[in-house]
Structures are given as structure tokens and as C-alpha cells.
C-alpha positions as a Python dict, from the first residue, in 0.01 Angstrom:
ca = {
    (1, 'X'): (0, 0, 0),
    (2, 'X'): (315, -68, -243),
    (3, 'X'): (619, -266, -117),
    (4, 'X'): (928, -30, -136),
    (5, 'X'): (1121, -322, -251),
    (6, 'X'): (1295, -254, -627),
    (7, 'X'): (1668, -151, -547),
    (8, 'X'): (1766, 165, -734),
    (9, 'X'): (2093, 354, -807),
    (10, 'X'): (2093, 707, -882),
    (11, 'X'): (2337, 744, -1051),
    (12, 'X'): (2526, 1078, -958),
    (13, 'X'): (2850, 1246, -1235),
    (14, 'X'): (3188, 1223, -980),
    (15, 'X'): (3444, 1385, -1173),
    (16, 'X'): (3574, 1257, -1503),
    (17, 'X'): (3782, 987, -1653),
    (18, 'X'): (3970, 996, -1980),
    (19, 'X'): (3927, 723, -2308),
    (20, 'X'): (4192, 553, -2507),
    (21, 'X'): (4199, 855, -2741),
    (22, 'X'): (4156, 1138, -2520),
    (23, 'X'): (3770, 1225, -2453),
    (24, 'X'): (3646, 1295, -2135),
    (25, 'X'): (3413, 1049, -1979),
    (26, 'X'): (3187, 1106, -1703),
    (27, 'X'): (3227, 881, -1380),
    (28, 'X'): (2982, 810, -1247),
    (29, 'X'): (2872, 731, -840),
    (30, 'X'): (2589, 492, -734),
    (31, 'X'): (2320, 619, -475),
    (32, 'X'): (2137, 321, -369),
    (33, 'X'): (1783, 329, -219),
    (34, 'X'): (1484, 161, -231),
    (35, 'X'): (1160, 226, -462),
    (36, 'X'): (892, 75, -623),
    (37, 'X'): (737, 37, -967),
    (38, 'X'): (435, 181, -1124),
    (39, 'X'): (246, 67, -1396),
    (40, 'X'): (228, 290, -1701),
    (41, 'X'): (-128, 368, -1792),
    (42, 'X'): (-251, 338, -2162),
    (43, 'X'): (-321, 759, -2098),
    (44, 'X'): (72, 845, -1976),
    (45, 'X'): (167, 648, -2297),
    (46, 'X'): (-45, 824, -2537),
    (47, 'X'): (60, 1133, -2392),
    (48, 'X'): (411, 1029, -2381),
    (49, 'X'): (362, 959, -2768),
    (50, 'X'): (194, 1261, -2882),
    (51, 'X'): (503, 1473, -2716),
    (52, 'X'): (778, 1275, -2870),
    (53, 'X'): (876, 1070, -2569),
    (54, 'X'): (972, 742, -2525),
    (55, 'X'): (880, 586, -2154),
    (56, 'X'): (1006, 243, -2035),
    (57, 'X'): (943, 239, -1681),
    (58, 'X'): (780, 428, -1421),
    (59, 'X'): (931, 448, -1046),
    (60, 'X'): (880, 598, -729),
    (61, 'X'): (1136, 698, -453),
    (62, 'X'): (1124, 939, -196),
    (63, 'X'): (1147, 1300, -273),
    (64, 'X'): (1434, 1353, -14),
    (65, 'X'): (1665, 1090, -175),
    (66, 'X'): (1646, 1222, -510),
    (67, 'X'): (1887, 1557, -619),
    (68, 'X'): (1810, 1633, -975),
    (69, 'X'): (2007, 1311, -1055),
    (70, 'X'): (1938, 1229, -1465),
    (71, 'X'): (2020, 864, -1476),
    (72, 'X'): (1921, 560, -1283),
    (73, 'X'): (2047, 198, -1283),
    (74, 'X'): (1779, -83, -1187),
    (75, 'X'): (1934, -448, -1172),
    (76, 'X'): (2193, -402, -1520),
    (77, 'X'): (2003, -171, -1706),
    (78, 'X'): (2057, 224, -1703),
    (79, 'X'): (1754, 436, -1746),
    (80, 'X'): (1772, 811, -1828),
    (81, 'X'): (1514, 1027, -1618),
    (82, 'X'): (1286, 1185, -1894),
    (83, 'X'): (1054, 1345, -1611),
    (84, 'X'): (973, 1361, -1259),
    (85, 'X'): (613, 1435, -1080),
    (86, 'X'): (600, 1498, -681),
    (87, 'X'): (314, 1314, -616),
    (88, 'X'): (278, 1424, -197),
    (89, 'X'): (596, 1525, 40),
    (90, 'X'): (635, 1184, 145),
    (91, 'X'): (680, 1048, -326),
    (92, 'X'): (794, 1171, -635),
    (93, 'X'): (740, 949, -977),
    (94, 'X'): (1040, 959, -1236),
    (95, 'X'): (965, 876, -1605),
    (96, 'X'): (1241, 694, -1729),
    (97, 'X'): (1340, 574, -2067),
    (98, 'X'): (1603, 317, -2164),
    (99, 'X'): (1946, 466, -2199),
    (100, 'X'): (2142, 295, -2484),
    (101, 'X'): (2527, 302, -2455),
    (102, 'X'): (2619, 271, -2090),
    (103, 'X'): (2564, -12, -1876),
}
């Protein structure tokens, strides 16, 4: 049995804001729930590798709480979701990879 105990933010686009010279940035709203960590296997990384992907961490939340969001925040660090697996109707895994320039 895994403890559902990692706090997660989905991180969801709410509208936009605007930069000092003009661009449109996307705000962003937090979805907090509760997940847990899996560890990657030496297979999902090979795999990963051999398609070009880059995988950091491995989560899983429940299918319900999850709407096609494509980043996720875990303590200060935001991940982008590379891929998602449903693993039954009550989990589904997201692959995630580190996201550099937002925090």
C-alpha cells in the first residue's frame, strides 16, 4: 500500500498577464491534491532514452483530479507532464520532466 502523502499542484493556465515589454504570459492557478511517488525503473529509463525523453520523476494521483493539466509544481520545483498512464479507475501515473524557466 503507498502513502498518498507528496502534496502536488496542478498547475492549471487562468488567463494571461503581460511583461515589462509587452508579451503575454500565462497565469497560472494551483490545484492542490495529494499523490505519491514512484520509483523509475532502469526499463522506463531506457525506454525513456531510446525515444528522446528526459524523465525526472514519476507520480501518481487520482484519475478524477487530473484534467489534461501539462505542468505540476512539487515543493519549489515545476515539472512539465511528458506522459500519463491510467493504471486502474481508482490511478493514473504522470511522467514528468524538470521544467527550466518557471518556478
Amino acid at each position: 500500500m503507498n502513502n498518498w502523502d507528496l502534496e502536488i499542484s496542478l498547475l492549471q493556465e487562468d488567463g494571461y498577464d503581460t511583461n515589462k515589454i509587452g508579451d503575454k504570459v500565462p497565469k497560472y492557478k494551483e490545484i492542490e491534491l495529494l499523490g505519491y511517488e514512484k520509483p523509475i525503473s532502469r526499463g522506463e529509463l531506457l525506454l525513456a532514452g531510446q525515444s528522446n525523453i528526459e524523465i525526472s520523476k514519476i507520480i501518481v494521483i487520482h484519475p478524477f483530479e487530473y484534467s489534461n493539466e501539462q505542468l505540476v509544481k512539487i515543493g519549489d520545483i515545476t515539472y512539465q507532464i511528458v506522459n500519463t498512464y491510467k493504471i486502474s479507475n481508482e490511478e493514473i501515473e504522470l511522467k514528468l520532466k524538470s521544467k527550466k524557466g518557471l518556478s
